[in-house]
C-alpha atoms as an extended CHARMM CRD file, in Angstrom:
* protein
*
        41  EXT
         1         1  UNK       CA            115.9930000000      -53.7730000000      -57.8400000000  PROA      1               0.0000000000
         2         2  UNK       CA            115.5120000000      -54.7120000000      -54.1160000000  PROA      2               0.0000000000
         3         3  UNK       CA            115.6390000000      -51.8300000000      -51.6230000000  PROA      3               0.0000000000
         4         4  UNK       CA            116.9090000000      -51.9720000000      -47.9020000000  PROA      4               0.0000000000
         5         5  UNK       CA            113.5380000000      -52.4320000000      -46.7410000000  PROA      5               0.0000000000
         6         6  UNK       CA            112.9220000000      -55.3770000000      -49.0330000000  PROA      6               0.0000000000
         7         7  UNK       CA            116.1570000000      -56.8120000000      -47.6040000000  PROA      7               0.0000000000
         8         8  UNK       CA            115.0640000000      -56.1670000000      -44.0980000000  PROA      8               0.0000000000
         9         9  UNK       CA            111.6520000000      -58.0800000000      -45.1240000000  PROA      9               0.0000000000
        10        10  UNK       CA            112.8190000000      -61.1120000000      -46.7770000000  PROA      10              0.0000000000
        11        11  UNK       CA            116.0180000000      -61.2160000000      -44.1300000000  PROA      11              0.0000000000
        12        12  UNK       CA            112.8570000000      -61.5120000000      -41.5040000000  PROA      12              0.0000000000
        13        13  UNK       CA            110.9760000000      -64.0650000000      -43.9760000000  PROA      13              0.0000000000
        14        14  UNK       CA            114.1480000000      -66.2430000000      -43.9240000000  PROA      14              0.0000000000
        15        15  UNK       CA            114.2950000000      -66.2510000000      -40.0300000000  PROA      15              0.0000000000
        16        16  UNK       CA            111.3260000000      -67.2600000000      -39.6570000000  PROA      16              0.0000000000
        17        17  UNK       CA            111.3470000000      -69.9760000000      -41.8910000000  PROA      17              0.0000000000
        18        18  UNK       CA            114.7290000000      -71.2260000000      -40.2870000000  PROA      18              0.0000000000
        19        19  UNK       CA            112.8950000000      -71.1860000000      -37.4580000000  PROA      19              0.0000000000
        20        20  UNK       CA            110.0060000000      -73.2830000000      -38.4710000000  PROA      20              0.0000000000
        21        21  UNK       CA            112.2910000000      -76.0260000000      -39.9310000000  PROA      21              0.0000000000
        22        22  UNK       CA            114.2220000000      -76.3090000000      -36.7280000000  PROA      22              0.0000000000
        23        23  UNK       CA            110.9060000000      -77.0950000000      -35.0000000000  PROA      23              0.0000000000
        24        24  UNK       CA            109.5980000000      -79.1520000000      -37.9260000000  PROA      24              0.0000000000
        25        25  UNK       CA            112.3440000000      -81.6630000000      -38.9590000000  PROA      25              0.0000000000
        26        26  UNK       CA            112.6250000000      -83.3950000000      -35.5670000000  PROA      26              0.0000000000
        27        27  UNK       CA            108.7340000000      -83.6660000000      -34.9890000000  PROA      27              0.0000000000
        28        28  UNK       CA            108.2760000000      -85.2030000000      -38.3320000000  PROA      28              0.0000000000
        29        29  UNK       CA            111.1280000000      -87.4370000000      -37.5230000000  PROA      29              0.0000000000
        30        30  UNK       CA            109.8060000000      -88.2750000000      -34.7190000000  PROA      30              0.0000000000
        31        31  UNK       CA            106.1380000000      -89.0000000000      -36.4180000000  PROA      31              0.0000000000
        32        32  UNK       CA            107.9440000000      -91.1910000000      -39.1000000000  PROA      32              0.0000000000
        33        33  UNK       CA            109.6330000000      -93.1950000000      -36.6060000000  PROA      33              0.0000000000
        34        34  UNK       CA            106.3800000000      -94.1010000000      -34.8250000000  PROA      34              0.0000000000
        35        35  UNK       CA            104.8050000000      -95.1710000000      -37.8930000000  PROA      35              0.0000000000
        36        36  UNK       CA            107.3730000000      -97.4030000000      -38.9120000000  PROA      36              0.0000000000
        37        37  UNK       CA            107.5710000000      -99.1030000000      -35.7180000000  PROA      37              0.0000000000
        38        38  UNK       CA            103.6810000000      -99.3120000000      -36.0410000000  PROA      38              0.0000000000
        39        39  UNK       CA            104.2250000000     -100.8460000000      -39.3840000000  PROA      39              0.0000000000
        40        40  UNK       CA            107.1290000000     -103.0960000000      -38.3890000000  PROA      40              0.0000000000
        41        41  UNK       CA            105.3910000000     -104.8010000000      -34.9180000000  PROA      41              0.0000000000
């Protein structure tokens, strides 16, 4: 059974990987886009 402090670690975890993705999704996005306009001139 999970304790407060495991709660308080994976809570932490979870930001941080919220955070990543926010970063990530739009700069792989971006990435794809330029390769398919590479690809489509």
């Amino acid at each position: 059974m999970a304790s407060g402090n495991d709660m308080k670690a994976a809570a932490k975890t979870y930001d941080g990987f919220i955070s990543l993705l926010k970063w990530s999704v739009p700069i792989v996005a971006l990435i794809t886009l330029v390769v398919v306009v590479l690809i489509a001139t």
